[in-house]
KOLBAZA-88674 format. One record per residue (C-alpha): residue in one letter; x, y, z. Coordinates in steps of 0.02 Angstrom, whole numbers, plus 50000, padded with zeros to 5 digits. Layout:
<rokes>
{roke A; {X; Y; Z}} ...
</rokes>
This chain:
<rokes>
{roke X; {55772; 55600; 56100}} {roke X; {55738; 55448; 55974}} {roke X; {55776; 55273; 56030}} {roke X; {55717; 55272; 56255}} {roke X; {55797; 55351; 56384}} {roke X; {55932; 55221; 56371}} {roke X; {56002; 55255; 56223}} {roke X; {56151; 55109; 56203}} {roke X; {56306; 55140; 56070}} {roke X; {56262; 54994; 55971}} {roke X; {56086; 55092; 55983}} {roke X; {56172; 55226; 55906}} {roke X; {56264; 55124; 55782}} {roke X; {56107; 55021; 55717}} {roke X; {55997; 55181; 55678}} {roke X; {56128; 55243; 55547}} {roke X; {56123; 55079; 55448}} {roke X; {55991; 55138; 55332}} {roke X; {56042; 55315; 55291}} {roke X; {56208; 55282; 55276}} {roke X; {56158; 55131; 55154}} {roke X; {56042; 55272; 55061}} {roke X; {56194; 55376; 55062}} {roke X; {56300; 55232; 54972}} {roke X; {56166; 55206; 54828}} {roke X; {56174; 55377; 54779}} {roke X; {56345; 55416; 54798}} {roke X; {56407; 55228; 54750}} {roke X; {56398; 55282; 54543}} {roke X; {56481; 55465; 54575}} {roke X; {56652; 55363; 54623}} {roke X; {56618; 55198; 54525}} {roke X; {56624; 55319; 54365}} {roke X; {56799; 55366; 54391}} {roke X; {56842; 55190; 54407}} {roke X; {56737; 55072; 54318}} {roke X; {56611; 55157; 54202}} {roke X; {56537; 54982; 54158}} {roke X; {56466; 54945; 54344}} {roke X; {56410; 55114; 54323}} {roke X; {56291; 55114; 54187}} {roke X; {56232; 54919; 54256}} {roke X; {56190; 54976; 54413}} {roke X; {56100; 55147; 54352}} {roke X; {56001; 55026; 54212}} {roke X; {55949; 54924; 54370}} {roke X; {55864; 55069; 54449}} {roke X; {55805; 55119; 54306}} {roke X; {55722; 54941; 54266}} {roke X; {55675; 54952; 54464}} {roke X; {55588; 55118; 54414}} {roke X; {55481; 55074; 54294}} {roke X; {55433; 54920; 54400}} {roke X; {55376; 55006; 54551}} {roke X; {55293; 55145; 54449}} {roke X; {55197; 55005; 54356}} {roke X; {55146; 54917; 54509}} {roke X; {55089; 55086; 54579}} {roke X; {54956; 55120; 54437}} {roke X; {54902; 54925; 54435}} {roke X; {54888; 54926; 54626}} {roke X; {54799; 55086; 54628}} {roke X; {54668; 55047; 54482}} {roke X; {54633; 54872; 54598}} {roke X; {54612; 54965; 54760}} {roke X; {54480; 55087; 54666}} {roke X; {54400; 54939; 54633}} {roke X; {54381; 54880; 54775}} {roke X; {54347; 55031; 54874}} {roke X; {54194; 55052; 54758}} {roke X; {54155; 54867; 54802}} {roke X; {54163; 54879; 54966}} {roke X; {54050; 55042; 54967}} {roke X; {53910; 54947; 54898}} {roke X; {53922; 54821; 55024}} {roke X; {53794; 54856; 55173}} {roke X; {53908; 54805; 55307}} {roke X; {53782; 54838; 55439}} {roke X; {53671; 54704; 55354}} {roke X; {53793; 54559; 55350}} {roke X; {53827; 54600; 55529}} {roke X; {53656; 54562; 55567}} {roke X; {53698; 54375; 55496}} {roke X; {53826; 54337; 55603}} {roke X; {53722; 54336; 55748}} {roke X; {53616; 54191; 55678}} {roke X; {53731; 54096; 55530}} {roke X; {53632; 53943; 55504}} {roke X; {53486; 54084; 55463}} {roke X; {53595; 54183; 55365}} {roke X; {53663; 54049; 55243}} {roke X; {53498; 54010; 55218}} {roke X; {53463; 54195; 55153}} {roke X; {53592; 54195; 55055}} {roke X; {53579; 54025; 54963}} {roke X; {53404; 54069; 54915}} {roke X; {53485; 54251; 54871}} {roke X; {53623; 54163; 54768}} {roke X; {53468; 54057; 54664}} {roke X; {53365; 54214; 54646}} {roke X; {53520; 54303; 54575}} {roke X; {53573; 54191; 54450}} {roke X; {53402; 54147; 54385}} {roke X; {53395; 54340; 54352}} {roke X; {53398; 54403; 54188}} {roke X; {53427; 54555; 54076}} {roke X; {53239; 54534; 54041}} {roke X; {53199; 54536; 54219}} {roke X; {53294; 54694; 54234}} {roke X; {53211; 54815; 54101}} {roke X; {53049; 54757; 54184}} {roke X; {53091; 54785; 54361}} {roke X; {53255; 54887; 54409}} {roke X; {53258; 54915; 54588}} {roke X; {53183; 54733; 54625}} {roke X; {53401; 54667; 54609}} {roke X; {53436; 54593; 54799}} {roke X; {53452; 54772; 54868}} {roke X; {53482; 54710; 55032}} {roke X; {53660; 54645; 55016}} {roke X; {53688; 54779; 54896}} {roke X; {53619; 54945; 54845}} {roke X; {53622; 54885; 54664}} {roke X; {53449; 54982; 54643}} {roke X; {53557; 55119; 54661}} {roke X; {53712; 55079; 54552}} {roke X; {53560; 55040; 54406}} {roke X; {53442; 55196; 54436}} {roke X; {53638; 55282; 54380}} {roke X; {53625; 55194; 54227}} {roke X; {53443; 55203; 54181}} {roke X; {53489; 55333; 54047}} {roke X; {53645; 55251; 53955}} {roke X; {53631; 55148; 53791}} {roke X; {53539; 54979; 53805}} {roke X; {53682; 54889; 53746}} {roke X; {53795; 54992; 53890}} {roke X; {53669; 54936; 54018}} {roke X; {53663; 54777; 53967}} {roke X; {53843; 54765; 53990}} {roke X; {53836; 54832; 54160}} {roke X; {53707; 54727; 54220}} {roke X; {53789; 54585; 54178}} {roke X; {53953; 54647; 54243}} {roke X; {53853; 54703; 54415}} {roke X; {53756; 54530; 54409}} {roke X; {53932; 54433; 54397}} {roke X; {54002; 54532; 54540}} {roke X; {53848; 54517; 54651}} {roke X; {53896; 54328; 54611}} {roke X; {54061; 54339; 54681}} {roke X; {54008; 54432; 54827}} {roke X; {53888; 54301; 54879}} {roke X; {53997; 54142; 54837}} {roke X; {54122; 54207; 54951}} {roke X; {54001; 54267; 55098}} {roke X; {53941; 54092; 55091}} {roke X; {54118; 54038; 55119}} {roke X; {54150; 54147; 55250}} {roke X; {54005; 54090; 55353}} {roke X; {54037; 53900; 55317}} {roke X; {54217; 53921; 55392}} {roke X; {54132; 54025; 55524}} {roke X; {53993; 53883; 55574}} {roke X; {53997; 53783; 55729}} {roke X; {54124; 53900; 55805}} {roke X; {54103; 54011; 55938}} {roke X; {54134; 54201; 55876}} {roke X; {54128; 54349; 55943}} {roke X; {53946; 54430; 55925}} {roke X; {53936; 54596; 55863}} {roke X; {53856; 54658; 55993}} {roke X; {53992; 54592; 56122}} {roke X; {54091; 54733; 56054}} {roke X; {54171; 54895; 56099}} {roke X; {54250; 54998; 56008}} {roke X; {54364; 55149; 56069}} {roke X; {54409; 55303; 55973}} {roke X; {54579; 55390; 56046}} {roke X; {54579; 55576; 55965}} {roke X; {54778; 55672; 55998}} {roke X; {54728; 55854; 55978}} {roke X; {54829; 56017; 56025}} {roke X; {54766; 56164; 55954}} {roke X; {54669; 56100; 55806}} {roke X; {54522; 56230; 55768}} {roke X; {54371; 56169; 55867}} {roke X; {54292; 56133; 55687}} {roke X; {54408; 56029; 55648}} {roke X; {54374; 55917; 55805}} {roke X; {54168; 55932; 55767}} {roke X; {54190; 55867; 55604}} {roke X; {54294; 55721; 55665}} {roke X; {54191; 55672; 55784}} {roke X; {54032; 55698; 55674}} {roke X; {54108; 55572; 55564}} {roke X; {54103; 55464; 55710}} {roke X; {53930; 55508; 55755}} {roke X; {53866; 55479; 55578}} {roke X; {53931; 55288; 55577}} {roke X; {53798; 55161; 55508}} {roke X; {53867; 55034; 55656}} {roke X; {53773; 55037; 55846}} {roke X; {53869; 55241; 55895}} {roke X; {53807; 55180; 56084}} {roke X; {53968; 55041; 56062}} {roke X; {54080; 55173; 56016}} {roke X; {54182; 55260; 56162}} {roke X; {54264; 55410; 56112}} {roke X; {54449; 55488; 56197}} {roke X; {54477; 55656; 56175}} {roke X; {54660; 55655; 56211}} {roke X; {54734; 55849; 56242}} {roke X; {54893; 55906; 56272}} {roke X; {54929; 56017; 56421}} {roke X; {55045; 56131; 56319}} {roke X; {54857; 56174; 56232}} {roke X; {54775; 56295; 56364}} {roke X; {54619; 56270; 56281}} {roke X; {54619; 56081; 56245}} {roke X; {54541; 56024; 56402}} {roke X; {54410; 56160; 56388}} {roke X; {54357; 56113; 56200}} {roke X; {54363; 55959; 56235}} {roke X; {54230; 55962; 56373}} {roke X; {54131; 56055; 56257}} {roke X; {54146; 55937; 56156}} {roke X; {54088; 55811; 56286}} {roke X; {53936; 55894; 56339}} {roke X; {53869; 55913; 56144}} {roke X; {53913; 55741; 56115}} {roke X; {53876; 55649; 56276}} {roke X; {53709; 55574; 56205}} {roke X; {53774; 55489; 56055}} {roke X; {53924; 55389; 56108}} {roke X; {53941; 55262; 56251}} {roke X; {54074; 55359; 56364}} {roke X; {54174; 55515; 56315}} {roke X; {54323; 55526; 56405}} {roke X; {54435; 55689; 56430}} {roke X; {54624; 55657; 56454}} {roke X; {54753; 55792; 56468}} {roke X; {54929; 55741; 56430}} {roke X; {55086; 55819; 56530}} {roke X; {55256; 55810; 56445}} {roke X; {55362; 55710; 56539}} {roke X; {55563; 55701; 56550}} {roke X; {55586; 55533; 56450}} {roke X; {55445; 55584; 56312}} {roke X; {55476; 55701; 56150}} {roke X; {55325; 55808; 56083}} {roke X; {55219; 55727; 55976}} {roke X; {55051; 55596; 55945}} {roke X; {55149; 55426; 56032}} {roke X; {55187; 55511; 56203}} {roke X; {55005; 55579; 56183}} {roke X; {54941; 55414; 56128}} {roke X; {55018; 55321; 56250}} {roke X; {54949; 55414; 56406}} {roke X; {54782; 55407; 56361}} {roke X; {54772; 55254; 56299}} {roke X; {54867; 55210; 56503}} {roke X; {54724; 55310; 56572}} {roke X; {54571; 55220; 56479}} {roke X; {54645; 55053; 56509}} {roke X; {54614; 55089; 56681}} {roke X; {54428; 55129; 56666}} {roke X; {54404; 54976; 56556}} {roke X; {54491; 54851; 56678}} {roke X; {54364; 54961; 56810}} {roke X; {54229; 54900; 56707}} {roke X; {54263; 54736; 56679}} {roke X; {54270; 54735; 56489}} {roke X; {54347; 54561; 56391}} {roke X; {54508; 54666; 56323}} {roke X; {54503; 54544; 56152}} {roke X; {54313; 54616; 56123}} {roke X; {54386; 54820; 56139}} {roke X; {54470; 54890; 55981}} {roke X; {54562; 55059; 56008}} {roke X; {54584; 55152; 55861}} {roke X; {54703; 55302; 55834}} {roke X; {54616; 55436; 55737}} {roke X; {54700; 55585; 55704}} {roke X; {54599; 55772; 55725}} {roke X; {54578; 55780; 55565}} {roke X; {54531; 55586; 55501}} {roke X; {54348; 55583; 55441}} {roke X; {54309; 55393; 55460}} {roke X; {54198; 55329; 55297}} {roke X; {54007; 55309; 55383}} {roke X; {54049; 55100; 55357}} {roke X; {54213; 55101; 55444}} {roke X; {54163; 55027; 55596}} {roke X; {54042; 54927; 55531}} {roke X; {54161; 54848; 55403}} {roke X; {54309; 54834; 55552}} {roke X; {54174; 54727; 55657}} {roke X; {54158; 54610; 55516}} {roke X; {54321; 54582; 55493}} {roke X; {54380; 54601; 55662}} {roke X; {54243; 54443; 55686}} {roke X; {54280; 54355; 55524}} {roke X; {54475; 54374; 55516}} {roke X; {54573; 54216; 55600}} {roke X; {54649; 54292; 55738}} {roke X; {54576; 54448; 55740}} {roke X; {54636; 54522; 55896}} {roke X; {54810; 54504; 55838}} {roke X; {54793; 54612; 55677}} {roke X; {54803; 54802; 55627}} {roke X; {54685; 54872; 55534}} {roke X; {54698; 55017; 55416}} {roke X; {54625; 55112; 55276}} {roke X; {54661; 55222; 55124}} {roke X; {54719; 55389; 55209}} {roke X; {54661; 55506; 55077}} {roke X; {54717; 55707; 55097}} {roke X; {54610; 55783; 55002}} {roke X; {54482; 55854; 55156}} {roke X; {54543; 56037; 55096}} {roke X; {54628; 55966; 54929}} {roke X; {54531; 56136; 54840}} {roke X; {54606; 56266; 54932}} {roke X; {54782; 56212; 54912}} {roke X; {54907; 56284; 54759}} {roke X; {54938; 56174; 54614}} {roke X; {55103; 56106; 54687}} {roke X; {55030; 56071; 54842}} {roke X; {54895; 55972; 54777}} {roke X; {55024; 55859; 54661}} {roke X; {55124; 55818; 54813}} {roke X; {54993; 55765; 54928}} {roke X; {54884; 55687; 54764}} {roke X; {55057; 55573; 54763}} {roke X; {55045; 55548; 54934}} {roke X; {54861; 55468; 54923}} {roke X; {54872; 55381; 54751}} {roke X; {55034; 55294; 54876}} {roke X; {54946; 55247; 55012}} {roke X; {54792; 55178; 54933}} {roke X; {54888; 55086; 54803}} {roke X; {54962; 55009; 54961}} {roke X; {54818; 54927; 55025}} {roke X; {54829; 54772; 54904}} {roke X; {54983; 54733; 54944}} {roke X; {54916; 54659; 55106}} {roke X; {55079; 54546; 55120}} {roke X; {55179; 54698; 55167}} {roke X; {55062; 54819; 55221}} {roke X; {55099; 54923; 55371}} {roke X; {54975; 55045; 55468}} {roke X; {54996; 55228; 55436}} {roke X; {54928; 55371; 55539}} {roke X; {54742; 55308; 55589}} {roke X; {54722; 55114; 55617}} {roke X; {54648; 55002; 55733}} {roke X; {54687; 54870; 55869}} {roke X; {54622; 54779; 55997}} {roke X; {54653; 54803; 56163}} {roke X; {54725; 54645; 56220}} {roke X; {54861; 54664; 56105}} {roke X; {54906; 54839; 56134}} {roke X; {54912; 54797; 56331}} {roke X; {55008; 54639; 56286}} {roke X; {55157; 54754; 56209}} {roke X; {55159; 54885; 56316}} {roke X; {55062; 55028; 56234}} {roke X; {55155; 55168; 56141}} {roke X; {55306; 55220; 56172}} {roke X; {55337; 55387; 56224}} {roke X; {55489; 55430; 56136}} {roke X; {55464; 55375; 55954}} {roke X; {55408; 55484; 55820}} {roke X; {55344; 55354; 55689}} {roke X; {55207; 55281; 55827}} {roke X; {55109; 55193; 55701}} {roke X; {55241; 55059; 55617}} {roke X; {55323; 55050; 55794}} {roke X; {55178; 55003; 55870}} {roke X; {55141; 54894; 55744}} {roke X; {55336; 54812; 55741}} {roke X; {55313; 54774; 55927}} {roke X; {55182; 54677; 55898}} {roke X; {55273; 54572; 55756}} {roke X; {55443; 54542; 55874}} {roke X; {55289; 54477; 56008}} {roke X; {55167; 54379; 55927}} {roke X; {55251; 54343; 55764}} {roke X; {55161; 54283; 55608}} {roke X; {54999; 54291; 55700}} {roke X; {55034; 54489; 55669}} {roke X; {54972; 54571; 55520}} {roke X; {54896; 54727; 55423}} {roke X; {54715; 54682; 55348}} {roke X; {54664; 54809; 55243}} {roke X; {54484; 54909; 55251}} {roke X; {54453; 54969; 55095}} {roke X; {54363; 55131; 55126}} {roke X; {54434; 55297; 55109}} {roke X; {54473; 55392; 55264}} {roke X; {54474; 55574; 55216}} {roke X; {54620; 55698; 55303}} {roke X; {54685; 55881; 55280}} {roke X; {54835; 55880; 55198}} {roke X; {54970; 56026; 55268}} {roke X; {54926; 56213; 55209}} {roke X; {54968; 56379; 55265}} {roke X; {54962; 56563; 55239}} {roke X; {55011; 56599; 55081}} {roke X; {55128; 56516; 54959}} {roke X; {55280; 56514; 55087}} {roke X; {55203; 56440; 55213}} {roke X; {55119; 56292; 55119}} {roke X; {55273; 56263; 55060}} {roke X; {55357; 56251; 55200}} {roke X; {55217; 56160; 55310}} {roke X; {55217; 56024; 55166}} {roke X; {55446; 56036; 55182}} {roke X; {55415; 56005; 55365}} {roke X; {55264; 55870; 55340}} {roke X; {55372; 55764; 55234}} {roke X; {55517; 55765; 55355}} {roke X; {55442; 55716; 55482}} {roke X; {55369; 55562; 55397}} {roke X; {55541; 55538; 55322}} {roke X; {55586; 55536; 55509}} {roke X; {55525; 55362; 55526}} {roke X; {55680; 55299; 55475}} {roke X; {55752; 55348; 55626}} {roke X; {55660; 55182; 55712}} {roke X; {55759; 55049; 55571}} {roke X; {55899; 55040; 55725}} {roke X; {55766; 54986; 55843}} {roke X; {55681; 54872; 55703}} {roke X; {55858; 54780; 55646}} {roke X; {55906; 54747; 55828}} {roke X; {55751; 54670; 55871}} {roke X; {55742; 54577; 55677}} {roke X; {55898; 54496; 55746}} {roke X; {55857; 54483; 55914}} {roke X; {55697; 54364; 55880}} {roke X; {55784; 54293; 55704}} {roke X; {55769; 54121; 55752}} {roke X; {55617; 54111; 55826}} {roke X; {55511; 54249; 55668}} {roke X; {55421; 54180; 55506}} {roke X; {55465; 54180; 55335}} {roke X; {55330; 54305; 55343}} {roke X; {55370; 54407; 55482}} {roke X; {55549; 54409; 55414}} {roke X; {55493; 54476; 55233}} {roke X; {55391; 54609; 55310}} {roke X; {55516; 54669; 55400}} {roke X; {55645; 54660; 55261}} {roke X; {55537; 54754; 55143}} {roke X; {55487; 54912; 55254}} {roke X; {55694; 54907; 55273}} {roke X; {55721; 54903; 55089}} {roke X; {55575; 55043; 55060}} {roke X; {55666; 55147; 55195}} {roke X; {55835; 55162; 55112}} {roke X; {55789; 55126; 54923}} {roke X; {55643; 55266; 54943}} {roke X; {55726; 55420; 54947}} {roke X; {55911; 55354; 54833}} {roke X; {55790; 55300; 54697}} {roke X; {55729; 55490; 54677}} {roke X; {55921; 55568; 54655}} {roke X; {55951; 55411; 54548}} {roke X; {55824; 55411; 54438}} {roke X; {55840; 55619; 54410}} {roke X; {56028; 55628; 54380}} {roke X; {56069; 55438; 54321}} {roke X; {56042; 55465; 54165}} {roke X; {56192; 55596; 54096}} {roke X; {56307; 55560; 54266}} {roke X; {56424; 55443; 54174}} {roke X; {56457; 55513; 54028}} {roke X; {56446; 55700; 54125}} {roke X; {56584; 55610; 54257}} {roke X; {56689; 55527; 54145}} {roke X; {56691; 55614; 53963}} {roke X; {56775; 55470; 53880}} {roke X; {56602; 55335; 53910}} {roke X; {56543; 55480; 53785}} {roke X; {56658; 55438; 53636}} {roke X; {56564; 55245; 53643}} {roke X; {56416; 55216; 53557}} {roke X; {56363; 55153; 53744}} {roke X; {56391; 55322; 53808}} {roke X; {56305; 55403; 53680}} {roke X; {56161; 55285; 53682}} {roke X; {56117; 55275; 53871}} {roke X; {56029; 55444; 53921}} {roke X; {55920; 55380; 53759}} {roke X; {55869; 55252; 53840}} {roke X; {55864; 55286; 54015}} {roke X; {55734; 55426; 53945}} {roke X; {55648; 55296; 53865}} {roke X; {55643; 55191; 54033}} {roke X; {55564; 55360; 54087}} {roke X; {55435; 55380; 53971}} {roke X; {55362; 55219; 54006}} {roke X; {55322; 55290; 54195}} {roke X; {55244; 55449; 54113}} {roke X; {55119; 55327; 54046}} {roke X; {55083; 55227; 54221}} {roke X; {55071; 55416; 54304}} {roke X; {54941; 55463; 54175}} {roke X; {54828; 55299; 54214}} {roke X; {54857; 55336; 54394}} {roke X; {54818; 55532; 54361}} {roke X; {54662; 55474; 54269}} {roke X; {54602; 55362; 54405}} {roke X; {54625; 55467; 54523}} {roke X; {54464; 55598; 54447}} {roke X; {54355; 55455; 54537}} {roke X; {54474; 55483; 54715}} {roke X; {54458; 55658; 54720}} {roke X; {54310; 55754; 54771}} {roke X; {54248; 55891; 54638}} {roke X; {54168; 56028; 54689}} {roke X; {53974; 56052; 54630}} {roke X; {54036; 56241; 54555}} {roke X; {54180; 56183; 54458}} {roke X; {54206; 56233; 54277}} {roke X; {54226; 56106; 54154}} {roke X; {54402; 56163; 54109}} {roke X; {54484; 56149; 54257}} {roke X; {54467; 55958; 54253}} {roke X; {54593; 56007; 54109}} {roke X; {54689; 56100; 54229}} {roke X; {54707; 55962; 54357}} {roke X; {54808; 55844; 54227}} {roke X; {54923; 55977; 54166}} {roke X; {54961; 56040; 54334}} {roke X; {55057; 55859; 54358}} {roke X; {55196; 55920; 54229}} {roke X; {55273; 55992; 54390}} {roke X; {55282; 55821; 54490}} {roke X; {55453; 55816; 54468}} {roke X; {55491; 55971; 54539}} {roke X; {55360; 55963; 54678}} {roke X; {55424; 55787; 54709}} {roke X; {55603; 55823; 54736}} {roke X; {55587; 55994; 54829}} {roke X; {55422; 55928; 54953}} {roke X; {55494; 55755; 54957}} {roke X; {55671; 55714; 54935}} {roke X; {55763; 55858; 54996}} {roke X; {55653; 55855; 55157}} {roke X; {55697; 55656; 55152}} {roke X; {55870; 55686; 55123}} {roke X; {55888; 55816; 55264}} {roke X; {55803; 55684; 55385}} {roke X; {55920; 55557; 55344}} {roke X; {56070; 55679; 55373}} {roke X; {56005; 55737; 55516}} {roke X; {56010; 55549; 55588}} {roke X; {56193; 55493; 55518}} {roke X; {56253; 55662; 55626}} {roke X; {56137; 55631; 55796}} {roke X; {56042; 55787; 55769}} {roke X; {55870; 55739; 55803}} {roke X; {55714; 55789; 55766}} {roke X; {55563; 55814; 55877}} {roke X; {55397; 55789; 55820}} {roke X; {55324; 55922; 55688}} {roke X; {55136; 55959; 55696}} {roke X; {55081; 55981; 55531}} {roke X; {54999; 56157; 55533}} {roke X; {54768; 56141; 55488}} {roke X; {54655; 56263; 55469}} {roke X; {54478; 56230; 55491}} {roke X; {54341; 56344; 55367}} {roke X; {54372; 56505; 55426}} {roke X; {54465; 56484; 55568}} {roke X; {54649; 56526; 55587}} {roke X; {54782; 56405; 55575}} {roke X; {54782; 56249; 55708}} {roke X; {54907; 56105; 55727}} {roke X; {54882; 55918; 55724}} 
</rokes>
């Protein structure tokens, strides 16, 4: 059941707004060709022009999160923690840092390489890389490096000027906890997770991990104490949780999430911990954390005005088992990524998907998760808006967090893990009821800010999915519906150009396609020619699109308008050489 055990009618009126609005943009040209093909062909040339837009902003969002995922990777974010605990020190360090820099030259370089203030950034590194390229190529990157290293160090020293004088949060006042949702995920799966964790470059002894099983898993408990016992030496507390369905609650990660996260809360009020110094993080069985991530979500959590009022997120990335999936399969879930990362810059309207942090105050202050929702993540983050208002946001972490995208036995099966995958997360439109009534509930009172956000994860919800049937059939409807636009040179003219309109996103997928070589991992043993073979596999992204992502979509939103809900759908892992698991 989707909505609370109280499910109102105007409950059940609110949550049909947005598919039935998705319904009336596809459907709204189908009838306004039999009666005015003019508004037609102006509508379907807005989507069109909308098209190319978003599929342009895509490719130039994606190419500037690259960027600064690479950035941030050669920032030693353990190192600049060290600063904070002593910033009248540390600006010193870094003024003298800044002179030393710019006084460098090219000259300087060729005579000593690795000597380039390696301890802000492993520049050594980036240089020893280029030691064999033209001298005019190095050159370039030097100076391209050098400027950057500039940057980096201006704004550092900005930082810690806003941050002097006031009293911050010290690093090592933190805690972090680590909630896991498992049931019956191979026990590889969970060791890798969890090595991720113990690999981190941050203090492991201020990282608490939950190992959150399901009862309905007759073996969760018992791996997870396993678990425990290998573990118990690395982390600061391992806790073991074991989650019974109850009668308000549907299956799935929030009901999970939301008991364990009850349980620890009483063990940390036990022990006396500040709640605004304890971020919980919800990292799902399969989420290998980047070595930096908690590193780089201290510094920020520290640095960030308001800190324990934000949501912090990463790139989700599925491409843990990217190699052993079919062609289609790995075009559908590339999409996926190139989508979420690109989403990162927008930071204005980013929401937290799948694995994000907290901190505990706030997640205490509204109430945990709720039981009954299937999209947990942008509810949970939603409740916090309609609380706290524009103090609320998304910061992003620009770091890839690597997960297994859906796969099965066979070609079937991936297919229709990857069906079921997709409707689920097309399922999340099934909380836009909750999110309108409380948009108008707290109207008066919200931000410009909070207001837009809001808005635009609307907007997304029901343009989304209409956009893909648009875009596929817009092009030859009027003319197909109403033979007599085809005797005008209007009629005969507009699939030209609404092809054209699509040609111009072929070339923003091939940038992102091209990009996308540095995102995805490439195994050591892999033949030249199949880096052909990975950009003329994309020719089927239309096809893989619409049957892995817009039927499944479309079903999900039908589903909704006719009160036949969906539980959640655990997307179906396998760890190596283990049978299939769920997450």
């Amino acid at each position: 059941m989707e909505g609370g055990p109280n499910k109102s009618n105007l409950d059940i009126f609110l949550e049909k707004i947005s598919p039935l609005l998705g319904y009336f943009l596809i459907f709204f040209p189908f009838v306004m060709s039999f009666i005015n093909v003019k508004v037609t062909v102006i509508y379907l040339a807005a989507i069109y022009v909308y098209f190319v837009y978003k599929s342009a902003a895509t490719a130039i969002q994606f190419m500037i999160a690259l960027n600064r995922i690479r950035t941030a990777n050669q920032i030693n974010w353990a190192k600049l923690l060290k600063g904070l605990g002593n910033i009248d020190e540390e600006l010193q360090v870094l003024e003298q840092d800044l002179k030393e820099v710019k006084s460098f030259r090219w000259e300087d370089y060729r005579q000593q390489t690795k000597q380039m203030y390696s301890n802000l950034r492993r520049a050594d590194e980036i240089m020893a890389e280029n030691a064999y390229l033209p001298n005019l190529l190095q050159q370039f990157l030097f100076n391209r490096l050098k400027r950057k290293t500039l940057n980096f160090l201006h704004q550092e020293i900005s930082v810690l000027k806003e941050l002097q004088g006031k009293d911050i949060i010290k690093p090592s006042e933190l805690q972090h906890i680590v909630i896991v949702p498992h049931v019956k995920e191979p026990e590889s799966i969970l060791r890798d997770t969890i090595d991720h964790l113990k690999d981190q470059t941050f203090n492991t002894k201020q990282i608490n991990i939950v190992l959150a099983a399901e009862a309905a898993d007759p073996n969760g408990v018992s791996v997870s104490e396993k678990l425990k016992e290998e573990y118990k030496d690395v982390f600061n507390n391992i806790w073991i949780t074991n989650h019974v369905l109850q009668a308000d609650e549907i299956v799935g990660k929030s009901a999970n999430m939301n008991w364990a996260g009850r349980e620890v809360y009483q063990k940390v009020k036990d022990m006396g911990w500040d709640l605004k110094k304890t971020t919980v993080t919800s990292c799902d069985a399969d989420s290998k954390l980047d070595p930096q991530y908690f590193a780089y979500l201290t510094y920020k959590y520290i640095t960030t005005e308001f800190g324990e009022y934000k949501y912090y997120t990463s790139a989700l990335i599925f491409y843990n088992n990217i190699w052993r999936l079919p062609f289609y399969a790995r075009v559908k879930n590339s999409s996926h990524t190139i989508f979420n990362t690109a989403n990162l810059v927008r930071s204005d309207k980013l929401v937290p998907f799948s694995t994000y942090t907290t901190s505990f105050w706030v997640l205490e202050q509204i109430g945990f998760w709720d039981p009954w929702v299937t999209p947990e993540d942008y509810h949970l983050f939603f409740k916090a808006i309609f609380k706290f208002n524009d103090k609320v946001s998304a910061v992003p972490l620009f770091l890839k967090t690597l997960s297994d995208a859906a796969e099965g036995e066979g070609h079937w099966a991936t297919i229709k893990n990857n069906y079921l995958q997709s409707r689920r997360w097309a399922w999340g439109i099934s909380d836009d009821g909750w999110v309108i009534k409380n948009f108008l509930k707290n109207f008066s009172r919200s931000s410009i800010r909070s207001k837009y956000i809001t808005l635009h994860m609307l907007f997304d919800h029901i343009m989304g999915l209409s956009i893909a049937f648009l875009v596929l059939l817009g092009g030859v409807l009027p003319g197909f519906l109403n033979p007599d636009f085809n005797k005008d040179t209007a009629g005969a003219l507009f699939p030209i150009v609404t092809g054209q309109f699509v040609q111009i996103t072929i070339f923003f997928l091939i940038v992102t396609i091209i990009f996308d070589f540095y995102l995805r991992p490439t195994p050591k043993d892999m033949p030249w020619w199949k880096n052909i073979t990975r950009v003329l596999e994309w020719v089927v992204q239309p096809i893989a699109g619409f049957i892995l992502t817009a039927i499944p979509g479309l079903e999900a939103q039908t589903r909704l308008v006719f009160g036949r809900y969906l539980e959640y759908y655990v997307t179906k892992k396998k760890g190596d050489g283990e049978e299939e698991g769920k997450s």
